[in-house]
C-alpha positions in Angstrom: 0.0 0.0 0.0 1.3 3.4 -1.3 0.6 6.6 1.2 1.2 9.9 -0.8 3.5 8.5 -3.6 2.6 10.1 -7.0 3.2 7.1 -9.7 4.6 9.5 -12.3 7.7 10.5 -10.0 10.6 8.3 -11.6 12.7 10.1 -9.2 12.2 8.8 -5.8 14.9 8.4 -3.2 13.9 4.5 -1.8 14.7 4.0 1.7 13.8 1.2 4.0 13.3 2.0 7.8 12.3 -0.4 11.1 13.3 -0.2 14.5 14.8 -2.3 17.0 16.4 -2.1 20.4 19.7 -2.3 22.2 19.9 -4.3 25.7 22.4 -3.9 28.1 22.7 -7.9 28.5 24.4 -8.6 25.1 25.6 -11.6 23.7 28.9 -12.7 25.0 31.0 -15.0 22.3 34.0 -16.9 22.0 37.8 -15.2 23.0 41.2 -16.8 22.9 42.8 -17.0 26.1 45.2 -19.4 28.4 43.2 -23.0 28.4 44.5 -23.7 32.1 43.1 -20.2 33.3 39.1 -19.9 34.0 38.1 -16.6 32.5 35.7 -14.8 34.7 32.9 -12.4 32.9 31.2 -10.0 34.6 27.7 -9.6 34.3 24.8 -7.5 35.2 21.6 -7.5 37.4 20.3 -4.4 34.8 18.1 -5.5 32.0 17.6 -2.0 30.4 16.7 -1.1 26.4 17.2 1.5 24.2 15.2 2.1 21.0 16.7 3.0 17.7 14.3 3.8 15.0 16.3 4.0 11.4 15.9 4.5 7.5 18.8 3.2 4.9 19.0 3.7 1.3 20.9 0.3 0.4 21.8 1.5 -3.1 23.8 5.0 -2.0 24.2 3.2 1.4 22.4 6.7 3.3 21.2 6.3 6.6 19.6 8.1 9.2 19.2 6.9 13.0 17.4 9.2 16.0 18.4 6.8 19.4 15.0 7.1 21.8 16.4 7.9 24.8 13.2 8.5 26.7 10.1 6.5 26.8 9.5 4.0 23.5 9.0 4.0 20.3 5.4 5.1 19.3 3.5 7.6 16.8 5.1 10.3 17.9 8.9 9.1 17.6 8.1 7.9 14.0 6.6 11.0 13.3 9.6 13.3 14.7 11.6 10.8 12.8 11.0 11.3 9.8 10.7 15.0 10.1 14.5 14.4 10.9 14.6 12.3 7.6 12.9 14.8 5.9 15.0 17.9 6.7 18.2 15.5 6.2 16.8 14.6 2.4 14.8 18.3 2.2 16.1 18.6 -1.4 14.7 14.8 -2.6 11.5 12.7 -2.3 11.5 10.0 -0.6 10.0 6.7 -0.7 10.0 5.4 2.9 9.4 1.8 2.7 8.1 0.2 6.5 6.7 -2.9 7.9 3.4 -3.4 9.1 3.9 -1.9 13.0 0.6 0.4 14.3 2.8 3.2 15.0 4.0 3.5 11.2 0.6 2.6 10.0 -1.2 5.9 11.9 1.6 8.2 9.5 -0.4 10.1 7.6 -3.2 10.7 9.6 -4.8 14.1 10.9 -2.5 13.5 14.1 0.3 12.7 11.9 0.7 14.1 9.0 3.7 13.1 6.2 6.2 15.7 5.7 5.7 16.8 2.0 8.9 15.0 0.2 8.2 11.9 2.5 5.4 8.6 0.6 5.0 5.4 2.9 4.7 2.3 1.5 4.2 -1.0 3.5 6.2 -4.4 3.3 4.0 -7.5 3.6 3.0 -8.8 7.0 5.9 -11.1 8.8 8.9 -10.0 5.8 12.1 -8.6 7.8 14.3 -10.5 4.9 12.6 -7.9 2.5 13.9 -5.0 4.5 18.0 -3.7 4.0 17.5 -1.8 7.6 17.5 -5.4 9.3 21.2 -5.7 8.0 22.4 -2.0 9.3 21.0 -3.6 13.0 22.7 -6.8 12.3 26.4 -4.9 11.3 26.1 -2.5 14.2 25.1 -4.7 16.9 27.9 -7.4 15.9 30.6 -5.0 15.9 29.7 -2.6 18.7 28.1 -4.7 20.9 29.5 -8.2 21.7 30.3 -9.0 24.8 30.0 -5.3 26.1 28.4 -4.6 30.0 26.3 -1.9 30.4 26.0 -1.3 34.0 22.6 1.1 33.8 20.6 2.9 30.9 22.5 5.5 31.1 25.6 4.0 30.1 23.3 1.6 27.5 21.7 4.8 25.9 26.0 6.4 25.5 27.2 3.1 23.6 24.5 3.5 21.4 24.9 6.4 20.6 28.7 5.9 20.5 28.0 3.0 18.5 26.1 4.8 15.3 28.6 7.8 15.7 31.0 5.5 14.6 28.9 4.7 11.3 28.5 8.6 10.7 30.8 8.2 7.5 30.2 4.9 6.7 27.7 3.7 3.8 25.8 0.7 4.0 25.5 -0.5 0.8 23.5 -3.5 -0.6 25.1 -5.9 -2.7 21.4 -7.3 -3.5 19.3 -5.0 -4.7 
């Protein structure tokens, strides 16, 4: 389903967006060490998240990322987020493409309304192989986050945000398009 996207505009920016969340109990994985030593790992007693809501264009290899770091993800993030996307792109039209979540299905409404160079269109129900965004998650979270501690959500919400300042310069580029 197409919201806002004018069929006789060859020139649309395609982006894919989604969401997903950081938790301070990461996955710990294999290291090298002395085989008659027991390695000790510290854990945690804090289960915290952070949100990260996110749009990628996986031919230029764009992104955009706004890290929630209050509350959850609802209407009103999506809709400040892709004002942010908007303003970023002001000079191109965009052609956001989602998956089926409530909160990017009420864009558009009277409540929230599209920024002008901004069209929605919908993946099918139960696709995240369809969506390039799941591989930005996948990239950042194995090479930022393995076997990091986060002690509270404070310290959770500064690696994320450390984590996609270090992708600032980097594209993400899809080798299948």
């Amino acid at each position: 389903m197409l919201l806002g996207v004018q069929s006789d505009n060859p020139n649309l920016k395609l982006m894919y967006g989604d969401e997903s969340f950081f938790r301070s109990e990461t996955p710990l994985t294999n290291t090298w060490g002395d085989t008659k030593q027991r390695k000790s790992i510290k854990v945690s007693s804090h289960h915290g998240t952070v949100g990260v809501i996110g749009a990628v264009d996986p031919k230029a290899g764009d992104h955009q990322e706004l890290v929630v770091t209050e509350g959850r993800i609802d209407s009103e993030i999506v809709n400040l987020f892709l004002k942010q996307l908007s303003e970023k792109y002001k000079d191109e039209k965009i052609l956001l493409i989602l998956d089926n979540a409530s909160y990017h299905k009420n864009q558009g409404s009277e409540k929230y309304p599209l920024p002008g160079n901004i069209s929605l269109m919908f993946l099918p129900p139960y696709s995240p192989d369809l969506n390039p965004q799941e591989n930005v998650w996948k990239i950042v979270k194995e090479s930022r986050f393995k076997n990091v501690l986060c002690r509270d959500r404070e310290e959770l919400q500064e690696a994320v945000i450390k984590a996609f300042q270090s992708f600032v310069n980097h594209r993400f580029v899809s080798t299948k398009l």
